[in-house]
Structures are given as structure tokens and as C-alpha cells.
C-alpha positions in Angstrom: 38.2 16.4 -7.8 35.0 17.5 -7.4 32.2 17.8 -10.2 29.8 20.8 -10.6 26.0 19.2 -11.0 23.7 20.4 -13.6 20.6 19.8 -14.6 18.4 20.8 -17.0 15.3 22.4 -16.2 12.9 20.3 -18.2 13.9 17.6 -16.4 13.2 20.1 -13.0 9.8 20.5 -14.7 8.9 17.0 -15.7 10.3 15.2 -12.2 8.2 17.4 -10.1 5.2 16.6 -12.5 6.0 13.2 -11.8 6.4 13.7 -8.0 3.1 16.0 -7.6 1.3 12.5 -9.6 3.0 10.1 -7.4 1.8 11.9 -3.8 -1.4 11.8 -5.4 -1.6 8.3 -5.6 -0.3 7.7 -2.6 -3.5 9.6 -1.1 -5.7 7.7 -3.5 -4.2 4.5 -2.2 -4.5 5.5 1.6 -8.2 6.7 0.9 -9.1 3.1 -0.9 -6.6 1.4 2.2 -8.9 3.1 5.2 -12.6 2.6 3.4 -11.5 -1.3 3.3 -10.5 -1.2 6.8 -13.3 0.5 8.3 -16.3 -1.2 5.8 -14.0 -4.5 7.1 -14.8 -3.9 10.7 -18.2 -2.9 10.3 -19.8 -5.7 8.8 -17.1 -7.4 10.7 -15.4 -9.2 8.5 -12.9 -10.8 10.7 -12.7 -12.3 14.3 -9.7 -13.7 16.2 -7.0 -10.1 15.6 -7.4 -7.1 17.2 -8.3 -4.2 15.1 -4.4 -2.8 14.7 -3.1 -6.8 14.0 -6.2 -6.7 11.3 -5.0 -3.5 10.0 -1.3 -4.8 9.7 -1.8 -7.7 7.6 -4.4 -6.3 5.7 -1.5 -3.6 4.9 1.2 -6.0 5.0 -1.5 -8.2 1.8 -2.7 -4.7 0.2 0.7 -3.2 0.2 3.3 -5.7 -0.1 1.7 -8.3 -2.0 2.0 -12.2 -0.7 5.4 -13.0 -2.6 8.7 -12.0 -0.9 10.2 -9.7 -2.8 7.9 -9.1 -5.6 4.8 -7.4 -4.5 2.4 -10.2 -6.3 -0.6 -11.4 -4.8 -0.9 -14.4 -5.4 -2.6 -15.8 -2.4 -6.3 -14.6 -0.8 -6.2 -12.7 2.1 -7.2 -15.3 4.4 -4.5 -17.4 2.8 -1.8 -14.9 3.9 -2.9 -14.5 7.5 -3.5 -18.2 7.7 -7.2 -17.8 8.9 -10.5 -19.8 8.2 -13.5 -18.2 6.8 -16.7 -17.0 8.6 
């Protein structure tokens, strides 16, 4: 037995509100992401990765956080690529 859906339309009104916020974000994250990585390699920042291994962890820290499974940071950067300082 099948079910007919139905939803009601504020909720069509308020989830794409939420949706149209959310993309948002996401541009405001990639725009904060890509001035890191670029002010990163010109005052270079890092030695010993090549620019798209940098850009990976860096990602993998910003992105994912440093604690499996619960996107805290908890660690420096440096810490979670296992790398010395300049």
C-alpha cells in the first residue's frame, strides 16, 4: 500500500529559506577556505608538501576538524599534519 506525500507549503517556504542560507555559507566558507590557502603560500607558510597535499590537510583541519567523528579541533594545525614549525 502506497501512501500519498503531502506537505505543507510553509514548510516548502521555510526549507528553501533554509537551503538558499546554507549555499550561502557554503560560499562564505570556500571564500575564507581559498584566502587562507593562497595568503598560506605566499608568505609561504609551509615547506616539505606540495601545494595540493598542503591544500588537503589544510581542508582535511579546516573542514573536518582533528577528532574522528566529531569535527572538533582540538589540535593545531601543525599538530595534525605532524610537522615542525618554521
Amino acid at each position: 500500500m502506497k501512501t500519498e506525500k503531502k506537505i505543507s507549503p510553509k514548510l516548502d517556504d521555510e526549507a528553501f529559506r533554509v537551503g538558499e542560507f546554507i549555499q550561502e555559507l557554503s560560499k562564505v566558507q570556500d571564500e575564507y577556505f581559498n584566502r587562507l590557502v593562497q595568503k598560506a603560500k605566499d608568505n609561504k607558510w609551509f615547506e616539505g608538501m606540495e601545494d595540493d597535499d598542503f591544500e588537503q590537510w589544510l581542508f582535511d583541519y579546516c573542514f573536518n576538524g582533528t577528532s574522528p567523528g566529531s569535527n572538533e579541533i582540538d589540535k593545531t594545525f601543525s599538530e595534525h599534519c605532524y610537522a615542525d614549525w618554521l
